[in-house]
C-alpha positions in Angstrom: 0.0 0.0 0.0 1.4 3.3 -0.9 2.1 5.5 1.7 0.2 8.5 2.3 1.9 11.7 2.2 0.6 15.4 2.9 2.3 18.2 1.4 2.9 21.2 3.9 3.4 24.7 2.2 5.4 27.1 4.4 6.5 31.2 2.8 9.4 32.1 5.0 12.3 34.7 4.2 14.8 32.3 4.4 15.4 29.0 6.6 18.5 26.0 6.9 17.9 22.6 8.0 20.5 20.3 9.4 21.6 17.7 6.8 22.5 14.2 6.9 26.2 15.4 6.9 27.1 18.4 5.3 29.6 18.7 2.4 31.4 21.0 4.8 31.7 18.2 7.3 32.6 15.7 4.4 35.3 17.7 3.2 37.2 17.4 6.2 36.6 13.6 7.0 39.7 11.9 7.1 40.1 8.0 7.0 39.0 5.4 4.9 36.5 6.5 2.5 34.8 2.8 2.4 34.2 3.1 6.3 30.6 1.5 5.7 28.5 4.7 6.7 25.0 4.3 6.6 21.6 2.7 8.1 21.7 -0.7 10.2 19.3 -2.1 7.6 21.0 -5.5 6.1 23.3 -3.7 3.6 21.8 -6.8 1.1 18.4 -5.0 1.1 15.6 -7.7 -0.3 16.3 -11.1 -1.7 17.3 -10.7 -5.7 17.7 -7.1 -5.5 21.6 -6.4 -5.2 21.6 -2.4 -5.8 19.3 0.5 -6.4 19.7 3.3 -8.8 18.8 6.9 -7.0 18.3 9.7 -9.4 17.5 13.1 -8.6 16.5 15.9 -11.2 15.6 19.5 -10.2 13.4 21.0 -12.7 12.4 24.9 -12.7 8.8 25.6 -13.7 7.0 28.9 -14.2 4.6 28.9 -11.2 2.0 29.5 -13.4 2.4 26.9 -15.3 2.4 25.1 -11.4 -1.1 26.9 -10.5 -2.5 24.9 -13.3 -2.0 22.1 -12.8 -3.3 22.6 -9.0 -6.1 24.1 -10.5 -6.6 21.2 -13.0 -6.2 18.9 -9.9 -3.0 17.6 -11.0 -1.4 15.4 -8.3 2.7 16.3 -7.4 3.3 12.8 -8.3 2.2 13.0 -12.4 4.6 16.9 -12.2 7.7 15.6 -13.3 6.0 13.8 -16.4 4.0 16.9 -17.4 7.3 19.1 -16.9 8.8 16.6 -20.4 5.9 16.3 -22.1 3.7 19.3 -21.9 5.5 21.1 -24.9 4.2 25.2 -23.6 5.0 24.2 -19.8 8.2 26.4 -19.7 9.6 23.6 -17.5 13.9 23.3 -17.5 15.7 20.5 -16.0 18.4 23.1 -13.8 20.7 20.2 -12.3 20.7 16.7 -11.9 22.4 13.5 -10.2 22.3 9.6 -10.7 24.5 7.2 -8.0 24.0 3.4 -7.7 24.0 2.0 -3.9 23.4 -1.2 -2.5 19.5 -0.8 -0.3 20.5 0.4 3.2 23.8 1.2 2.3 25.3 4.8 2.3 25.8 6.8 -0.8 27.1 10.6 -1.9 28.0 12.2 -5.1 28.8 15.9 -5.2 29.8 18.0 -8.8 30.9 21.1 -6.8 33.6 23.9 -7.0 35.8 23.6 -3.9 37.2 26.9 -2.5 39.0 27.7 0.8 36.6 30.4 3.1 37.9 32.7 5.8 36.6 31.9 9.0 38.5 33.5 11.5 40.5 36.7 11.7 43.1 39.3 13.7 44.0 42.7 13.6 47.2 44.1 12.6 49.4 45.9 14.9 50.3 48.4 12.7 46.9 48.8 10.8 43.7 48.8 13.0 41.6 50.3 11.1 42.2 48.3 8.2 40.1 44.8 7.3 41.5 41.9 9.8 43.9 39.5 8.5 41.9 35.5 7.9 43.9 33.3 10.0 42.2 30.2 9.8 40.0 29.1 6.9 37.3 26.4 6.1 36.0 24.3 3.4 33.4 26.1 1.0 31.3 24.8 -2.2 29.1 25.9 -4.8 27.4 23.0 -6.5 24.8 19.9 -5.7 25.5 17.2 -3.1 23.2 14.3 -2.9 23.7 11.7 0.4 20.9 9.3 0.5 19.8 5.7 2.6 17.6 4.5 0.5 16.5 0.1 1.5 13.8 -1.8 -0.3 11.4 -2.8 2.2 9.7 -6.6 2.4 7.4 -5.8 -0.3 9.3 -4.9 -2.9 7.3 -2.6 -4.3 8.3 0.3 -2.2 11.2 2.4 -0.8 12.4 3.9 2.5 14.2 7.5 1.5 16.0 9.5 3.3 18.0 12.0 1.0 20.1 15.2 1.9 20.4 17.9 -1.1 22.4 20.7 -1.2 22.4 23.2 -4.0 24.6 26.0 -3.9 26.1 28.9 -5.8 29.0 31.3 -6.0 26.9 34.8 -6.1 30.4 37.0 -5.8 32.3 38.6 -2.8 31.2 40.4 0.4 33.9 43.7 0.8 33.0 46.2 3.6 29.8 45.2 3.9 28.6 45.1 0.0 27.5 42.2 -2.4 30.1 43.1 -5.6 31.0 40.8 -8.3 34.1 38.4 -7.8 36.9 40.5 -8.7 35.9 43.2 -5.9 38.1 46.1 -6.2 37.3 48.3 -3.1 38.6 45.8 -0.6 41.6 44.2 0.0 39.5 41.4 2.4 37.6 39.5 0.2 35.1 37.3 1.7 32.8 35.0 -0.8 29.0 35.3 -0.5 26.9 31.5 -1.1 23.6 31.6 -1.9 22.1 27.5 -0.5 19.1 25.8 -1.1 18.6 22.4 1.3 16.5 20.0 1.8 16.7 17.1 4.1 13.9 14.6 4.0 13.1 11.0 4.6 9.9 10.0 3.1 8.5 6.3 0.9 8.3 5.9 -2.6 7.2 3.5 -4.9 9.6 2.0 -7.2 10.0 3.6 -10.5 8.0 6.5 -10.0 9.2 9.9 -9.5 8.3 11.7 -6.8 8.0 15.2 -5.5 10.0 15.5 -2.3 11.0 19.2 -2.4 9.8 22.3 -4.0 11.5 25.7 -3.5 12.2 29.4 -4.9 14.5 29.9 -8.2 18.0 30.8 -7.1 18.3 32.8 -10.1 17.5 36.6 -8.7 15.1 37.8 -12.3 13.3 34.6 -11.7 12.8 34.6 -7.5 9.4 35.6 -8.1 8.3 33.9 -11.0 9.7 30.4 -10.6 10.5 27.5 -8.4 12.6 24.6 -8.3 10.5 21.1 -7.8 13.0 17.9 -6.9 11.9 14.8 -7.6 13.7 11.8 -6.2 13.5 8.1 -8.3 14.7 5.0 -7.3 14.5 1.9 -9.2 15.7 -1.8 -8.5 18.0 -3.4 -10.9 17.3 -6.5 -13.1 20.4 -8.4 -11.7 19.4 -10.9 -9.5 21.3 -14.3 -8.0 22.0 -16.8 -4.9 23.4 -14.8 -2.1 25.8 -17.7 -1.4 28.8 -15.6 0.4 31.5 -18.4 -0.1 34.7 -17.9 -2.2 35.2 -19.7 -5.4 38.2 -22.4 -4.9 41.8 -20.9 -6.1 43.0 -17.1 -6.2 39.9 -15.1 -7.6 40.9 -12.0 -9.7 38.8 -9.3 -10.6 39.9 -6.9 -13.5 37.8 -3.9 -13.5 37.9 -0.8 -15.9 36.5 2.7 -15.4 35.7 5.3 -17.9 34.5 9.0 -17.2 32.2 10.3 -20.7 31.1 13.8 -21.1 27.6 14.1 -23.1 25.2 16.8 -24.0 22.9 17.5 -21.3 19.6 18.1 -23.5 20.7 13.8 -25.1 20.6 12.7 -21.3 17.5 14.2 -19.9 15.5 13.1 -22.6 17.5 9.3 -22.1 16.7 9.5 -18.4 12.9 10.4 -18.9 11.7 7.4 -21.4 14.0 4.6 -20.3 13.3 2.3 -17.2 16.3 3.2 -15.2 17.5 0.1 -14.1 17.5 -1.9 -17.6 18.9 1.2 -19.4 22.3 1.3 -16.7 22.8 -2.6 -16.7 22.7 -2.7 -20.2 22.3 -0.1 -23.4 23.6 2.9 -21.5 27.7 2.3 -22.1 26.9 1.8 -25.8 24.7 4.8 -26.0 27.2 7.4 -25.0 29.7 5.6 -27.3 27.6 6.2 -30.0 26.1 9.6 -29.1 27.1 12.5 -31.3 29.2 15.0 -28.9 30.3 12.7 -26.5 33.8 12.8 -25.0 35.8 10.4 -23.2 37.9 12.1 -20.6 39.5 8.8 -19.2 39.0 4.5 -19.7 41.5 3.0 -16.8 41.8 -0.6 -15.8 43.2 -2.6 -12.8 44.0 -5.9 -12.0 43.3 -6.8 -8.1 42.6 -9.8 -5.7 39.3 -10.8 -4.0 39.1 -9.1 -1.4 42.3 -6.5 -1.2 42.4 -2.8 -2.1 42.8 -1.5 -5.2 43.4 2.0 -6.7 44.6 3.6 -9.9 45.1 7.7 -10.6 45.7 9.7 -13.5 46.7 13.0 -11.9 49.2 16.2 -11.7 49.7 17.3 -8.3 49.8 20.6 -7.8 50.7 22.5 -3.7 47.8 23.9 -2.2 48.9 26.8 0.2 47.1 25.6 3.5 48.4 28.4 6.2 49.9 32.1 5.7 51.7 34.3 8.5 50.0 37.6 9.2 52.2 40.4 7.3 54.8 42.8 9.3 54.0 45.9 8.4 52.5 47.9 5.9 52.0 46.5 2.3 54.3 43.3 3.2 53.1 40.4 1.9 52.1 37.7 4.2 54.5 34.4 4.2 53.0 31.3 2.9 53.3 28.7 5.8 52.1 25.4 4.9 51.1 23.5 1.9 49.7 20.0 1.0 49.8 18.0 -2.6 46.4 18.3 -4.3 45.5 15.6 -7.2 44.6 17.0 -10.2 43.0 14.5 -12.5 41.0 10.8 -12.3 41.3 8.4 -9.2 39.7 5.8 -8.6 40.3 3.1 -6.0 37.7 -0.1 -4.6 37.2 -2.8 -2.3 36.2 -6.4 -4.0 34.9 -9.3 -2.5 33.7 -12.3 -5.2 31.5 -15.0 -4.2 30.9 -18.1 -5.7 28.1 -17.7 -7.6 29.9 -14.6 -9.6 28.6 -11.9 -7.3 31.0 -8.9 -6.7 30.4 -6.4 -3.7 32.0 -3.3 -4.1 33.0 -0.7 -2.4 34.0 2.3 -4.6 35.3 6.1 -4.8 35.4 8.0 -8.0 36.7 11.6 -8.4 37.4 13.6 -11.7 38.9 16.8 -10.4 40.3 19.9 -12.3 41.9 23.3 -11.5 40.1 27.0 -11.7 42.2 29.4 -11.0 42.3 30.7 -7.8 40.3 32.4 -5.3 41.5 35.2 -3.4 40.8 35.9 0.2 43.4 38.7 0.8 45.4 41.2 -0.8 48.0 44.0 -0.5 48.6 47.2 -2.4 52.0 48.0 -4.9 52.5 50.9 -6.7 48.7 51.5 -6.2 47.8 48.0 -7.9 46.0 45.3 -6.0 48.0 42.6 -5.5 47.0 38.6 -4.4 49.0 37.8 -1.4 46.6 35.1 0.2 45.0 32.9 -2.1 43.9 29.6 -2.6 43.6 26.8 -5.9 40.1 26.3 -7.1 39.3 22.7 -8.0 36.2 21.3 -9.2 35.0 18.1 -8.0 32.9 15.2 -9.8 33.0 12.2 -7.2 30.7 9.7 -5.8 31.0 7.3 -2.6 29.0 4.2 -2.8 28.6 0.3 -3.0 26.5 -2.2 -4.4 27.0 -5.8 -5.5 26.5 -7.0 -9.5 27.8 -10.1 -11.6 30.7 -11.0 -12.7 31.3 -9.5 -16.4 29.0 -6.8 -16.5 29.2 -2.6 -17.5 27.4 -0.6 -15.2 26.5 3.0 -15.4 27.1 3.6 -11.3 27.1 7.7 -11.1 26.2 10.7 -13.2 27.5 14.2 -12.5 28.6 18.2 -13.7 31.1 18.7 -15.4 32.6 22.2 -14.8 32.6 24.9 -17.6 36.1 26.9 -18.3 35.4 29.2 -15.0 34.9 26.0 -13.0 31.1 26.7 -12.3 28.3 23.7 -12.7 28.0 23.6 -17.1 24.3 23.2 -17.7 24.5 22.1 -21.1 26.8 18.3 -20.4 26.6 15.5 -17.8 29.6 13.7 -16.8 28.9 9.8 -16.7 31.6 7.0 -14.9 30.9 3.7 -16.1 32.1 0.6 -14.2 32.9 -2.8 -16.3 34.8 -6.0 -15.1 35.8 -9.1 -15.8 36.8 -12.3 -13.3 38.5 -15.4 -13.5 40.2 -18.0 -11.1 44.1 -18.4 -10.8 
C-alpha cells in the first residue's frame, strides 16, 4: 500500500535545516573513505535485489504553469511527467544527479567547486583600522550534493528515502559590507558570499516513479518571483538478481575492473533519463549509447587488475601544492608568508574494495573523483604601486566524485554515477553531464 503523504506549504524569508552530513563536514573527513557509513538495515536490502539506482532531477517551472495544474487537480506525483511532455510548460531541468548504492547502504555524489573560506581573523598591529587579517580558513562549495539511505522494504514494491540535497552557488564577494562581483576592487579582504538551497527529508516511494519531495524558490535573482525549483527523487531496483551464497570460489579469484569517465550533451541525457526504465537502461544499453552519441567525449578509460578481497586504486593526476596556512604580514604593504602546503591531485582516481562470491557476485566498495583546477580564489590582498595585488590565495578545483557500493555479476558494464562537469570558469555547465561507467571481468588463478 502506498504510503500517504501530505504536502505542507510554508512562505518564510529564508530557513537552513541540518543535513545528513554536510559537504562541509565531508570535506574534512579523514580516513578510509569505504568506512561502511550508513543505516543498520541489512546492507543486502531484499532477496534478488543487489543495488538500487537513486536519481534526482531538479526541474524549474513557471509557477503559473504550477497553479495549473493545481487548478486542473494535477497530483505532485504526475509533475515531473507533465514538466517533459507538456511542450508550452516552460519547465527546464536546472541540475541533476544519478548514483547506484546497495539498499541500506550509504551513498554521496557531489559536482561542486571547492574553495577555501575565511573563517576566522586578527588585527594588525600596525593597521587597525584596516580589514583583519583571515587566520584560519574552512571548506566552502558551490554545487549539488546528494547523500541518500535508500532500503527496499519486504514488499518490494516500495522504498524507504531518506535523501540530503544541497544546492549552492557562488553569487560574488562580500567587501565592507557590500555584495560586488568576484573581482571586488574596493577591498583588499575578500570574503565570498553562497547563496544554498537544502533539503533534508526522509519519506516512501514507490519503485520507479518519481516523486515530489521538495519544491523551493528559483536561485536565479530575475526569476525569485516567477519560478520554483521542484525535486523529484526516483529509485528503481535493478534486473540483476542471483543466490546470495557468500563463499569464495576455490583458487585465487581475480577481478579486473575498468573505469571510464564520458562527457555528453545534457539536453541527449534528460530526454534518455525520462523514457528509459532506469535500471535496464544502466545494466545494459547505457555504455553503448554514450559511445555512439554525437558530442560525447571520453575524458578517461582506466583498468586494474586486483585480488578478491584486497584494495585497489589507480590515478591519472598532476599534483599541484595547495597553500594551507599564511603568516599575518609585518607591516604595511608586506606580503604575508605562505606557511604550509599540501599536494592536491589534479585528475582521475579511482580506487575499490572487492569481495567475489561463488556464484559470480561482486560487492563493491568504490570512490570515483574527476577533479580539475580553476584558477584561484582570493581571500586577501596588499597594495604595490597603487595596484591590488594577491598575497593570500587559494587553488580552485572542481570536483565530480561519488561514494557508494553495491553488488553486480561477474562481467558486467554498469552506469554507477552521473555528474557536472565544470565549464572553463569552474562553475556547474548546464548544457553536459559527466557519466563514470564501471565494467569488469573475473577469473580463477
Amino acid at each position: 500500500m502506498k504510503a500517504i503523504v501530505t504536502w505542507i506549504g510554508i512562505g518564510v524569508a529564508s530557513f537552513t535545516l541540518l543535513a545528513l552530513s554536510t559537504a562541509d563536514e565531508a570535506e574534512e573527513e579523514q580516513g578510509d573513505p569505504f568506512s561502511r557509513k550508513g543505516s543498520e538495515a541489512d546492507p543486502r536490502g531484499a532477496e534478488g535485489h543487489p543495488f538500487l539506482v537513486l536519481a534526482v532531477e531538479l526541474i524549474e517551472v513557471p509557477r503559473e504553469t504550477i497553479r495549473s495544474w493545481e487548478d486542473a487537480g494535477v497530483p505532485p506525483t504526475q509533475w515531473w511527467g507533465k514538466s517533459f511532455r507538456d511542450a508550452g510548460s516552460g519547465a527546464e531541468v536546472v541540475d541533476s544527479a544519478l548514483v547506484l548504492s546497495r539498499s541500506g547502504a550509504r551513498a554521496r555524489c557531489r559536482s561542486i567547486l571547492k574553495q577555501q573560506v575565511p573563517a576566522k581573523f586578527e588585527e594588525l598591529e600596525f593597521d587597525l583600522e584596516g580589514p583583519h587579517f583571515p587566520v584560519a580558513f574552512e571548506p566552502g562549495f558551490a554545487g549539488l550534493v546528494c547523500e541518500c539511505d535508500a532500503t527496499m522494504m519486504q514488499d518490494q514494491l516500495t522504498v524507504n528515502l531518506a535523501v540530503s540535497l544541497d544546492w549552492s552557488q557562488h553569487l560574488g564577494e562580500n567587501t565592507e559590507g557590500r555584495m560586488v562581483g568576484p573581482s571586488a576592487p574596493e577591498s583588499d579582504l575578500l570574503r565570498p558570499v553562497f547563496a544554498r538551497q537544502r533539503i533534508t527529508t526522509t519519506t516512501e516511494v514507490i519503485v520507479g516513479e518519481p516523486e515530489l519531495v521538495g519544491r523551493f524558490v528559483s536561485r536565479l535573482e530575475e526569476r525569485r518571483e516567477s519560478h520554483d525549483v521542484l525535486v523529484f527523487a526516483r529509485v528503481e531496483q535493478s534486473e540483476a538478481t542471483g543466490p546470495r551464497d557468500r563463499a569464495r570460489l576455490d583458487g585465487v579469484s581475480i577481478v579486473k575492473v575498468g573505469a571510464e569517465w564520458v562527457d555528453v550533451p545534457a539536453d541527449a541525457w534528460h530526454e534518455a533519463l525520462s523514457e528509459a526504465p532506469l535500471a535496464d537502461w544502466i545494466t545494459g544499453g547505457a555504455w553503448q549509447w554514450a559511445r555512439e552519441l554525437d558530442g560525447a567525449t571520453v575524458l578517461s578509460s582506466p583498468v586494474v587488475q586486483s585480488k578478491s578481497g584486497a584494495r585497489a586504486k589507480v590515478d591519472s593526476v598532476r599534483q599541484i601544492e595547495e597553500e594551507v596556512s599564511w603568516a599575518r604580514p609585518t607591516g604595511p604593504g608586506a606580503a604575508p608568508v605562505l606557511a604550509e602546503t599540501r599536494t592536491v591531485d589534479i585528475g582521475e582516481i579511482f580506487e575499490f574494495d572487492s569481495v567475489l562470491s561463488a556464484d559470480g557476485i561482486l560487492d563493491f566498495f568504490f570512490r570515483a573523483e574527476s577533479t580539475s583546477l580553476h584558477g584561484y580564489s582570493v581571500s586577501y590582498r596588499v597594495q604595490r604601486d597603487g595596484d591590488w595585488v594577491p598575497a593570500v590565495r587559494f587553488p580552485r578545483v572542481y570536483s565530480v566524485d561519488a561514494t557508494s557500493s553495491f553488488s553486480f555479476s561477474a562481467d558486467g558494464r554498469y552506469l554507477v554515477h552521473v555528474g557536472t562537469p565544470p565549464t572553463p570558469s569552474g562553475t556547474p555547465d548546464e548544457s553536459r553531464k559527466r557519466l563514470f561507467f564501471l565494467s569488469n571481468r573475473t577469473f580463477v588463478d
